[in-house]
BALOBA-1460 file (C-alpha; in Angstrom, 3 decimals):
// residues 96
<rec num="1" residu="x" x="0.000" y="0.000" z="0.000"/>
<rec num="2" residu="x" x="0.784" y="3.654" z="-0.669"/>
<rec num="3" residu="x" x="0.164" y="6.249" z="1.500"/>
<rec num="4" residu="x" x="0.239" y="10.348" z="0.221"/>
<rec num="5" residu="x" x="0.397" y="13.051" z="1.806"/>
<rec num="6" residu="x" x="0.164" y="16.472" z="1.621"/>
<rec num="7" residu="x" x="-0.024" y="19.802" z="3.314"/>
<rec num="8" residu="x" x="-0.618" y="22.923" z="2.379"/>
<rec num="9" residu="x" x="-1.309" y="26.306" z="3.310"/>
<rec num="10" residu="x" x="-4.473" y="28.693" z="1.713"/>
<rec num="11" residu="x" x="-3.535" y="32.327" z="1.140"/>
<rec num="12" residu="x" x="-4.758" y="34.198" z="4.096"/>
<rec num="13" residu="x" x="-6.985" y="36.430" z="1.310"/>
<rec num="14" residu="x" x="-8.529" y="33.103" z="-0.704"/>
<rec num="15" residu="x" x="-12.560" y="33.557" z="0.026"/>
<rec num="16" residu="x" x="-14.087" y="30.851" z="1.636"/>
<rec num="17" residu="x" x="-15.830" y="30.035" z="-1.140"/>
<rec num="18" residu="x" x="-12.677" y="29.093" z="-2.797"/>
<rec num="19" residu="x" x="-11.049" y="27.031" z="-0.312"/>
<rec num="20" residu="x" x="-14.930" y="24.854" z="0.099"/>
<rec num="21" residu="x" x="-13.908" y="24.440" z="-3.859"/>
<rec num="22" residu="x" x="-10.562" y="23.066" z="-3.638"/>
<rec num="23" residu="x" x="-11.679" y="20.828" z="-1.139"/>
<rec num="24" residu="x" x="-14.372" y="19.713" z="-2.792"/>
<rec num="25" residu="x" x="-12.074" y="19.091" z="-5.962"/>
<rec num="26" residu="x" x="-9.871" y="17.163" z="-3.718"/>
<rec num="27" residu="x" x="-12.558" y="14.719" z="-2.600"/>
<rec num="28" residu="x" x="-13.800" y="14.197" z="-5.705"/>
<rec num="29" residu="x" x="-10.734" y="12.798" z="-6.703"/>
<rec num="30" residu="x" x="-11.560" y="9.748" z="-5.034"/>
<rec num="31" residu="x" x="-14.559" y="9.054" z="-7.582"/>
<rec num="32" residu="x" x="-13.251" y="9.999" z="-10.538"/>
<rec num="33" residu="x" x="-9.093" y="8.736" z="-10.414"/>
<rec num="34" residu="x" x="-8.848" y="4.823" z="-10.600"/>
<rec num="35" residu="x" x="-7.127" y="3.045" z="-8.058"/>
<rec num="36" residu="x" x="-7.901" y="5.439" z="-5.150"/>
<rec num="37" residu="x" x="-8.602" y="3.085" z="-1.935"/>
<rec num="38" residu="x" x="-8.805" y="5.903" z="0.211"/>
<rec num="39" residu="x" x="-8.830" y="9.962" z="0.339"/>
<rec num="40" residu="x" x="-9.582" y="12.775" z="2.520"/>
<rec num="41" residu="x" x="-9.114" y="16.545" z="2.782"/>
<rec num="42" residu="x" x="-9.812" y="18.964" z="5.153"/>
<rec num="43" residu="x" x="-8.516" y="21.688" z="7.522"/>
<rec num="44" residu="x" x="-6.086" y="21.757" z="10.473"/>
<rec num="45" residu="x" x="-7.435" y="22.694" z="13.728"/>
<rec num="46" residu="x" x="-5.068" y="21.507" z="16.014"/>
<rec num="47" residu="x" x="-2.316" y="24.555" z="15.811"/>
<rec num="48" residu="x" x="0.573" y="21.703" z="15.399"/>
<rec num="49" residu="x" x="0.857" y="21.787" z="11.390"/>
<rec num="50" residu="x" x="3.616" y="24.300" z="11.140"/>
<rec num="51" residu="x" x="2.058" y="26.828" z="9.053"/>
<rec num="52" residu="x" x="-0.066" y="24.764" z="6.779"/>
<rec num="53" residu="x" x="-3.876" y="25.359" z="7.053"/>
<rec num="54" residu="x" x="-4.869" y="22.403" z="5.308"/>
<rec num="55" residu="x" x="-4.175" y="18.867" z="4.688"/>
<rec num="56" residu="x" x="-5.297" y="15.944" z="2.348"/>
<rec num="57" residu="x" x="-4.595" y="11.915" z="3.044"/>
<rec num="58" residu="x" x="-4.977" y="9.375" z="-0.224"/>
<rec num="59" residu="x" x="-4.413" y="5.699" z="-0.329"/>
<rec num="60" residu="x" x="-3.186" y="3.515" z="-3.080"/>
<rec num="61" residu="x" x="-2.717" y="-0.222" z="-3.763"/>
<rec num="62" residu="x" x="0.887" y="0.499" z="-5.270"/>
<rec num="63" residu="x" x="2.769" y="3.201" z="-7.002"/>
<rec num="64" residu="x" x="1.600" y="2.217" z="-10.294"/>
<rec num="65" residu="x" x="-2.047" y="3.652" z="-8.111"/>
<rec num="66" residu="x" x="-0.323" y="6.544" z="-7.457"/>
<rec num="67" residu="x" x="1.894" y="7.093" z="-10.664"/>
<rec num="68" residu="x" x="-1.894" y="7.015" z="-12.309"/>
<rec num="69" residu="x" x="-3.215" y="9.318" z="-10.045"/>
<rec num="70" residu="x" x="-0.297" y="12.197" z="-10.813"/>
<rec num="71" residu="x" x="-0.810" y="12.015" z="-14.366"/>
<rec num="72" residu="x" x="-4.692" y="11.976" z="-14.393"/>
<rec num="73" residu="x" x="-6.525" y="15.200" z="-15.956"/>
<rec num="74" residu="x" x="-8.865" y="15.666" z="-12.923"/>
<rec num="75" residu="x" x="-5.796" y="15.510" z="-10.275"/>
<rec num="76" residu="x" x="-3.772" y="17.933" z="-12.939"/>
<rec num="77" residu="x" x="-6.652" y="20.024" z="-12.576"/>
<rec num="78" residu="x" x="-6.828" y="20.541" z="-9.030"/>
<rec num="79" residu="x" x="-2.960" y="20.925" z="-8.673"/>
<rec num="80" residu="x" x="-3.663" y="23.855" z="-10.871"/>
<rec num="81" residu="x" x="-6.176" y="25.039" z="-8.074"/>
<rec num="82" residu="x" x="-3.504" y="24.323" z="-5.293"/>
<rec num="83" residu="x" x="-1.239" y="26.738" z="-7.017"/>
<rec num="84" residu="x" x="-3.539" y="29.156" z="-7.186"/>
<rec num="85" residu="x" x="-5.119" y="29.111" z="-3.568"/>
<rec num="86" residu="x" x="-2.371" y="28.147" z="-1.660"/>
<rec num="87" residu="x" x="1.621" y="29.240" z="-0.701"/>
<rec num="88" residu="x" x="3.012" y="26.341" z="-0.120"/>
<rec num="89" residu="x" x="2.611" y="23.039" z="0.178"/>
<rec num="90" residu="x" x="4.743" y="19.902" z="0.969"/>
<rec num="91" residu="x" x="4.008" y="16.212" z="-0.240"/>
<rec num="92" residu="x" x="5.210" y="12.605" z="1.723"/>
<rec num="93" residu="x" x="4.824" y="9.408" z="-0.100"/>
<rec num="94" residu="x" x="5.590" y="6.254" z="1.557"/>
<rec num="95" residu="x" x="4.797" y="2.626" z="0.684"/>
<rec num="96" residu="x" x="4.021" y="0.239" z="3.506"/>
């Protein structure tokens, strides 16, 4: 199994109605990118997340799973929306 990760942090002047968006986009990703076991999104409240506001969780069976999710339109899209709404982000993958 593979496990990504990534946080990220919305610009302090994105309207809320933006941020609801991306999220949305990033769940959706779950029903429209094969080989998805697992994904989540949502926003930090627990003050520990150095700086990033935000965080999303996805699940693979292996990095071919994954490798298909980078390269499909619908995740290209939202990375597109991450640079857009957000200053930085940092990404973990690790097979386990």
């Amino acid at each position: 199994m593979i496990d990504h990760l990534v946080f990220f942090a919305v610009r302090e002047d994105a309207p809320e109605e933006d941020i609801e968006d991306l999220l949305a986009s990033i769940r959706d990703l779950k029903n429209t990118v094969p080989g998805v076991v697992d994904l989540t999104a949502g926003e930090d409240f627990s003050g520990r997340s150095g700086g990033y506001t935000h965080a999303l969780f996805a699940r693979f069976e292996d990095r071919d799973g994954l490798r298909t999710y980078m390269e499909h339109s619908d995740h290209r899209a939202v990375v597109e929306k991450l640079e857009e709404r957000t200053t930085g982000r940092i990404v973990a993958d690790y097979e386990f």
